[in-house]
C-alpha positions as YAML, in Angstrom:
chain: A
units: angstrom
residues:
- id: 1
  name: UNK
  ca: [-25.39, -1.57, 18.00]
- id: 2
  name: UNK
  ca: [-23.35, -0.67, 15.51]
- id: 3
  name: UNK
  ca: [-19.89, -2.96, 14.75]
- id: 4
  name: UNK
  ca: [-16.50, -3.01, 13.06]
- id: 5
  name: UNK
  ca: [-16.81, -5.17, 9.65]
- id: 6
  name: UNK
  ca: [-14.38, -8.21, 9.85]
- id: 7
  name: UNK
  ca: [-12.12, -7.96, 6.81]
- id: 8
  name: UNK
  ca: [-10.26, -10.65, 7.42]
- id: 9
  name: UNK
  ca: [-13.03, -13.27, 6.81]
- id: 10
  name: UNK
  ca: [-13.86, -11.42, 3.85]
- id: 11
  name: UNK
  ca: [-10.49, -11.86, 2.32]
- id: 12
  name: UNK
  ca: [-10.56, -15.93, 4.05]
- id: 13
  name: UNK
  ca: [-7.17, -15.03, 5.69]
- id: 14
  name: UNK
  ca: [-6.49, -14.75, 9.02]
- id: 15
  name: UNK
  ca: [-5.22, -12.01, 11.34]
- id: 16
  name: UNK
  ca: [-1.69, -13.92, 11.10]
- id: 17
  name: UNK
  ca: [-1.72, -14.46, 7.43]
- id: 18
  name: UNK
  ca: [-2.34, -10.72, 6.39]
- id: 19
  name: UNK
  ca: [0.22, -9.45, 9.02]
- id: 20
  name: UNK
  ca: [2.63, -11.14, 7.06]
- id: 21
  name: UNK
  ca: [1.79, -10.18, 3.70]
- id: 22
  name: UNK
  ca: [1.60, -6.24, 5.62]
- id: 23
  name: UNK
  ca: [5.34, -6.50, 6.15]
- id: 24
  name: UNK
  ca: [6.35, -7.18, 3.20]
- id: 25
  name: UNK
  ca: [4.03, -5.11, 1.19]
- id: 26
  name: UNK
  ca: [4.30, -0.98, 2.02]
- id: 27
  name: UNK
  ca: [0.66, -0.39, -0.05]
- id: 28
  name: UNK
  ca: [-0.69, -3.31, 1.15]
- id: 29
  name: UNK
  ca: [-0.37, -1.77, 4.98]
- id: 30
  name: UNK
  ca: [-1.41, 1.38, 3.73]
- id: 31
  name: UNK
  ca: [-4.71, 0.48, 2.39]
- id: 32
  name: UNK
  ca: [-4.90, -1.89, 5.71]
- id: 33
  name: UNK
  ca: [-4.97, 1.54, 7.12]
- id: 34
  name: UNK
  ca: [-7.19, 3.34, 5.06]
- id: 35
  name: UNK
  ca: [-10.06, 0.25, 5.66]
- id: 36
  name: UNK
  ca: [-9.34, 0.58, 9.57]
- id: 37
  name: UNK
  ca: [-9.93, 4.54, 9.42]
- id: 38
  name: UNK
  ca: [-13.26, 4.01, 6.59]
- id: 39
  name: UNK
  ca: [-14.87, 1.02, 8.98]
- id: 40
  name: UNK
  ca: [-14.18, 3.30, 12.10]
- id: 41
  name: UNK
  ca: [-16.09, 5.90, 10.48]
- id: 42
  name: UNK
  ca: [-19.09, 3.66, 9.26]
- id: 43
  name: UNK
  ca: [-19.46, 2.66, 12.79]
- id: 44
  name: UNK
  ca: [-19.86, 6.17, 13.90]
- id: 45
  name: UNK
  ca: [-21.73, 7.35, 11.14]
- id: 46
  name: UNK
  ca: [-24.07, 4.43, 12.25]
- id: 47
  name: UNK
  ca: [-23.80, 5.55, 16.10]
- id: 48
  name: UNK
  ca: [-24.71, 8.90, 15.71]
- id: 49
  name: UNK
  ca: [-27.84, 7.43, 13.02]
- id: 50
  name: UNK
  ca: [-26.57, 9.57, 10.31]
- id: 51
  name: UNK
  ca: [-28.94, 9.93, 7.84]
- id: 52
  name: UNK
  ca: [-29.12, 6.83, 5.02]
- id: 53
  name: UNK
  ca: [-27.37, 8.24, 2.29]
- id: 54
  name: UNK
  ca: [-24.36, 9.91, 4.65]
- id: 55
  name: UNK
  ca: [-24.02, 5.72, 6.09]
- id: 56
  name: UNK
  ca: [-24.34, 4.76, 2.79]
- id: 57
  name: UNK
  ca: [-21.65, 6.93, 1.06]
- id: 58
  name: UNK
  ca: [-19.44, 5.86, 3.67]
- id: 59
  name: UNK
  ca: [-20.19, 2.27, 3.03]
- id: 60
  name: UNK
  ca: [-19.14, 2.57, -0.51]
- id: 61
  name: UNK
  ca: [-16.21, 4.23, -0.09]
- id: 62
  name: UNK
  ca: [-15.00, 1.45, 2.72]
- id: 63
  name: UNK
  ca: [-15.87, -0.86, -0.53]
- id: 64
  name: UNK
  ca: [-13.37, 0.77, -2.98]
- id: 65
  name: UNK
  ca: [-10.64, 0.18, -0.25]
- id: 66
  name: UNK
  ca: [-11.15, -3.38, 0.08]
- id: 67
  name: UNK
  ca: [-11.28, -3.64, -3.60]
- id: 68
  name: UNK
  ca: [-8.01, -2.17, -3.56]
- id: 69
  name: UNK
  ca: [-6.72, -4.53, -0.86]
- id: 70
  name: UNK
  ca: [-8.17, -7.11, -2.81]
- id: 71
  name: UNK
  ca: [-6.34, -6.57, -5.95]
- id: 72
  name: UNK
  ca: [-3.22, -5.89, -4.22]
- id: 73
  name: UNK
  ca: [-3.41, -9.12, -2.74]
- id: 74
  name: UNK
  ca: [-3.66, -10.59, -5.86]
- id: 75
  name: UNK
  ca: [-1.21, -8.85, -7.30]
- id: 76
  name: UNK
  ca: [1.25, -9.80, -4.90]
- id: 77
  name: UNK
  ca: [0.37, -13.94, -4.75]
...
């Protein structure tokens, strides 16, 4: 079964920690957003057992967002 990905022990922060920086940061929340709405899709993409390269598509472009978070959490350390 199919679940959400855990992005916050990906980034090694917790739920508390990135809340915070979310506040203060209007793109940071933003792409928060964007990764909630790509993993939601992922996980019904993988529900319905879309074909391989629909799931995988998908995948990748849940990847570029937490790139983005990534970098934006650098940027603003």
């Amino acid at each position: 079964m199919p679940v959400t990905h855990d992005l916050y022990q990906d980034l090694q922060l917790s739920k508390e920690e990135i809340q915070q920086k979310r506040t203060k940061d209007p793109l940071l929340d933003s792409l928060i957003n964007k990764y909630s709405l790509a993993d939601a899709e992922v996980v019904k993409a993988e529900e319905a057992k879309s074909n391989d390269d629909a799931v995988r598509k998908l995948k990748e472009a849940r990847l570029l967002v937490k790139d983005k978070i990534i970098k934006q959490l650098q940027a603003s350390s």
